[in-house]
N, C-alpha and C positions, 0 to 999 in steps of 0.2 A: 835164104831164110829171113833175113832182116826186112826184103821190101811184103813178104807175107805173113809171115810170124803177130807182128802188132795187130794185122787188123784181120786177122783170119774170121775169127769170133765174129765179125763184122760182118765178113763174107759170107758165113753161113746164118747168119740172121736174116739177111738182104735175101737169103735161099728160103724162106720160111722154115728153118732146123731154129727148135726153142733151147733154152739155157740146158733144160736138164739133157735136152737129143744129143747138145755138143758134148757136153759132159762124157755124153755117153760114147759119141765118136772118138773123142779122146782117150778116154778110158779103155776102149778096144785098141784102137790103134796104140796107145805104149804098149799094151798086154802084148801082142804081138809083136813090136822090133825088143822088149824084154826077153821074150823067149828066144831069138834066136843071136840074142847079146852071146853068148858061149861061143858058137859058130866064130861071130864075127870077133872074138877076143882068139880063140885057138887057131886062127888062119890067120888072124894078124901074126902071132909069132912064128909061124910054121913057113908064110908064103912070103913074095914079095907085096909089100905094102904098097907100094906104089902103082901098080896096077890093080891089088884091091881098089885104092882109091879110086883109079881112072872108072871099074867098071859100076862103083857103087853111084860115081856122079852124073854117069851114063842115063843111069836105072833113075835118078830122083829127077834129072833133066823133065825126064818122058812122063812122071809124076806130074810135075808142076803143070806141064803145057794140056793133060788128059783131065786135069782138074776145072780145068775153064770148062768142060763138057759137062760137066756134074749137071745133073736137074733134080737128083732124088735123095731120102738118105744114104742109101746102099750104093750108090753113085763115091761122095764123098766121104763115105767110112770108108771105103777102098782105098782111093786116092789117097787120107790121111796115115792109112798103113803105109802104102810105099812112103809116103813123105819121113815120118818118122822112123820109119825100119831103117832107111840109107842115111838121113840125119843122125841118127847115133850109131848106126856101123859106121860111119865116114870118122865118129868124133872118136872111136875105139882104136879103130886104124889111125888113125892122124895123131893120136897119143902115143902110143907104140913107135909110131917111126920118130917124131922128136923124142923121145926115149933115148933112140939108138943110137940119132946123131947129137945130142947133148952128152957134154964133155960134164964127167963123174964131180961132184962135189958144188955142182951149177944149178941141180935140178930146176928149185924155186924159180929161179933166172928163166930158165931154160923156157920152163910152162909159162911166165910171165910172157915175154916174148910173141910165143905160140899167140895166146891167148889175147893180146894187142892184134897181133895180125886183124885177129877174128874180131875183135870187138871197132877196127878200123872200117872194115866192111858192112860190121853191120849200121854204124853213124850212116856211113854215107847213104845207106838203103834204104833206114827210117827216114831220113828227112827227103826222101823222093816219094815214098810210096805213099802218105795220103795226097800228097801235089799229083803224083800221076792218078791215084781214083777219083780228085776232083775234076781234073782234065779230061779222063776217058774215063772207063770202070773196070770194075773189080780184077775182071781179066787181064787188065796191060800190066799189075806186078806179078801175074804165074807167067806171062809170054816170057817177061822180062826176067821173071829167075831163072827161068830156063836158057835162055840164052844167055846168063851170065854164068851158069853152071857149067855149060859146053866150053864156052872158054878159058876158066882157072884150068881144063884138062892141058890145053899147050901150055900151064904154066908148070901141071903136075909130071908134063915129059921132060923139062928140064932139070929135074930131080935125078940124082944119081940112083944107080937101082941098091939098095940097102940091105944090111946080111938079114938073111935067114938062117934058121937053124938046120946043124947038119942031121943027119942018118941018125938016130939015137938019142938024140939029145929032149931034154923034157920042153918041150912044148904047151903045156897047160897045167890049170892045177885042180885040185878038187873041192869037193865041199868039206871033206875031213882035212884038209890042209887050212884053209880059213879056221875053221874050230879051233884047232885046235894055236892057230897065232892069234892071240888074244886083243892084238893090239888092229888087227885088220880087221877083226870082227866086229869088233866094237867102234870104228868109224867107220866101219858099214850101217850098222841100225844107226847111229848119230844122224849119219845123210840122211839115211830113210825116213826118220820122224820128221827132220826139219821139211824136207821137201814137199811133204804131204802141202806146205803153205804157198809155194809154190805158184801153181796154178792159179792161186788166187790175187799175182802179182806180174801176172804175164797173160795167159790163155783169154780172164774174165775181166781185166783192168780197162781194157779196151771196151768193150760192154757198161759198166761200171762209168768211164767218162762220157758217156752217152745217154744216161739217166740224169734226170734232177740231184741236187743240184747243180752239176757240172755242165752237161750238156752241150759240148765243145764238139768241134768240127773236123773229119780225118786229119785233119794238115798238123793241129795240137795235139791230137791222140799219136802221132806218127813221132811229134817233138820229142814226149814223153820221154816216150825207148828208146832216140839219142840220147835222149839226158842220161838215160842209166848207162847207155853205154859211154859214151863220156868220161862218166865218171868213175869207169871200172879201170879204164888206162891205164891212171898213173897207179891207183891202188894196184891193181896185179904186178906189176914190173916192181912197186917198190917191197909190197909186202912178199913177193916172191925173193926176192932178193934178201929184206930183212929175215926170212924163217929160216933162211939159210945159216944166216948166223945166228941167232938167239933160240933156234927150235921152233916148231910146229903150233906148241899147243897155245901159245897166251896167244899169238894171231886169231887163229883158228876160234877161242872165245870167246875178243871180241866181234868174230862175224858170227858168232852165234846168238851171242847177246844183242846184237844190231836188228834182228828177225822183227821181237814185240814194239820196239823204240817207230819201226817203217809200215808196220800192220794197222798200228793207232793211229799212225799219223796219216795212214792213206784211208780210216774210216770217217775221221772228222775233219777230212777236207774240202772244205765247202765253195773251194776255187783251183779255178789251173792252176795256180804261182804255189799253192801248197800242195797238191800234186805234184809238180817239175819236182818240188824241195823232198819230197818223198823219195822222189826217182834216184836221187843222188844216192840213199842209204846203199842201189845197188854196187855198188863201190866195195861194200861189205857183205853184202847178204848173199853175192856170186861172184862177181872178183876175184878177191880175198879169199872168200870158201872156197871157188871150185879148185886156183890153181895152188894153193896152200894144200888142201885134203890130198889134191895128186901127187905133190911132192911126199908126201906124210908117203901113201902108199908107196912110193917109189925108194921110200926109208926104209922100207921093211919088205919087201920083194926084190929077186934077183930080175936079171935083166932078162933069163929067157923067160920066164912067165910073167913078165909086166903086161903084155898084152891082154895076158888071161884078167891077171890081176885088175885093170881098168874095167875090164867088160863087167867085172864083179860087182865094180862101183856103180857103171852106169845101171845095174840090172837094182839096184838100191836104189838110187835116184827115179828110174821109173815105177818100182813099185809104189813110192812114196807117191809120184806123179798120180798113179792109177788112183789111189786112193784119196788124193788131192782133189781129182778132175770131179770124181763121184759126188764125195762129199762136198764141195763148193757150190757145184751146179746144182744139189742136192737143196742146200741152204739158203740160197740165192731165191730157190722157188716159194720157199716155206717163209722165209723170215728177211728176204730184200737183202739189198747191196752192205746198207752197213753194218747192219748185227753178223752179218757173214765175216768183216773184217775183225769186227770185235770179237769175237767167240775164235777164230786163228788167232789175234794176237794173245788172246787169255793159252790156247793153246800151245805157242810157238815158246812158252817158257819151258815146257816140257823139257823137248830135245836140248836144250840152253841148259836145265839144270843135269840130263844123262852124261851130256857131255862136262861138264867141269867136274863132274866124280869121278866117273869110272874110266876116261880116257884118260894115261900115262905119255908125259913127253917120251918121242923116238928123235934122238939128236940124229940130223941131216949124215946119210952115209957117204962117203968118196970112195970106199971099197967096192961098190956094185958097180 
């Protein structure tokens, strides 16, 4: 995902698909891996994950490499369903199994870890993938995901096969069980409002440095999204580690509070060196939030419906998504790149203030 992810937008521009079309591609395609988030959360705890994995990597492989075919929209609205449908089942499942093998009272650590892995792969991706569409085009980073998808599969055989649950045992959870836990509900809508901004810092940024004044070339647009990731590293591993000890929520704050401080700064940026310096916020605004929030849920859920419990998360994060993609692509057409930024960061105070009300510390559990 890291050598297509930045310059996707890019790729369907170069297709003749306009701002609002992608919008709308996107918008379809989370509505759909959202729906069958449930599926992929309740067969994470019920099956072996591990061959879930194998078969979801299979499935995005054959995504990636069918998507160089695209010529139309209905072409690439497809294609971006499969992409996104196995990209967050893959991320359900792969939460659930470090769940299982993460030793009780580590979580923070635990996600931290995970989430280096991921954000190691994807440095190395960004800083290839505009150098490879300058060198060749658009198509040599789907050949190339593809065949870097086929192969983490020999790394996901080396995996021991990891418990599932017995004959009886609870496997999922419902929507009257959320309701009624006050504290998993309520950093449900938190995700969900912030995320809506989202889209506006990944999907259309890409777009966005390709307009006046910016107007910078794949290779810096590719830089970017190392920088963010980067700079997520040491933030996850350390801030995962500190929520452990001091609790969830004053982290969790300030990656809330960091949203409006990266939205302004990435509107009146009228150069790359103040964009890169934008990128850095991601440190905080996904870091910090995503692998902090999953410890938070992993505080207040048991371990056999953790899996359910994620897919709950991610089905929050893409409604927010859906509602991002819309409304940004939406904005973008009516009112340009920066009052788009400016009108999210007046917005992104919102969830910042939901959150420091109505969310209660859950000190970190070692009995689950």
């Amino acid at each position: 995902m890291g050598l297509i992810f930045p310059l996707f937008s890019l790729f369907l521009n170069s297709k003749g698909v306009h701002s609002i079309e992608i919008g709308f591609i996107l918008t379809v395609a989370i509505i759909i891996s959202t729906l069958t988030q449930p599926i992929w959360g309740k067969s994470s705890d019920r099956f072996n994950k591990k061959n879930l994995q194998i078969l979801l990597t299979i499935t995005l492989a054959l995504a990636f490499f069918l998507t160089t075919y695209g010529n139309c929209l209905l072409d690439f609205l497809v294609s971006s369903i499969f992409i996104y449908t196995c990209t967050e089942a893959l991320n359900s499942v792969s939460v659930a199994l470090v769940t299982s093998l993460v030793q009780t009272g580590n979580i923070g650590r635990g996600f931290g870890q995970w989430r280096i892995s991921i954000s190691l792969g994807w440095i190395i991706a960004t800083l290839f993938s505009g150098l490879l569409t300058e060198i060749f085009d658009f198509s040599a980073i789907f050949i190339s995901s593809s065949i870097m998808s086929l192969i983490s599969i020999f790394v996901l055989l080396s995996i021991k096969d990891d418990r599932t649950l017995e004959k009886g045992e609870k496997s999922s959870m419902s929507f009257d069980f959320i309701w009624k836990n006050h504290n998993l509900l309520k950093i449900y809508i938190a995700i969900l409002l912030v995320w809506v901004v989202l889209p506006s810092l990944d999907s259309f940024l890409a777009l966005y440095m390709t307009h006046p004044p910016l107007q910078v070339p794949n290779t810096l647009i590719s830089l970017a999204f190392s920088i963010s990731a980067i700079a997520e590293i040491p933030a996850m591993l350390y801030l995962g580690q500190l929520s452990d000890k001091i609790g969830r929520k004053l982290i969790l704050s300030i990656c809330f509070l960091s949203f409006p401080f990266r939205l302004f700064l990435t509107a009146v940026s009228s150069n790359i060196i103040n964009i890169l310096f934008a990128q850095l916020f991601s440190a905080l605004t996904f870091g910090g939030l995503y692998v902090v929030s999953m410890a938070y849920i992993s505080d207040v859920t048991s371990i056999e419906i953790r899996g359910s419990a994620v897919s709950f998360l991610t089905i929050s994060m893409n409604v927010g998504n859906i509602l991002g993609s819309a409304i940004t692509g939406a904005l973008i057409d009516i009112l340009g790149f920066k009052m788009m930024y400016i009108l999210m960061a007046f917005y992104s105070i919102l969830p910042c203030l939901f959150f420091l009300i109505v969310i209660r510390e859950t000190l970190p559990s070692a009995s689950r």
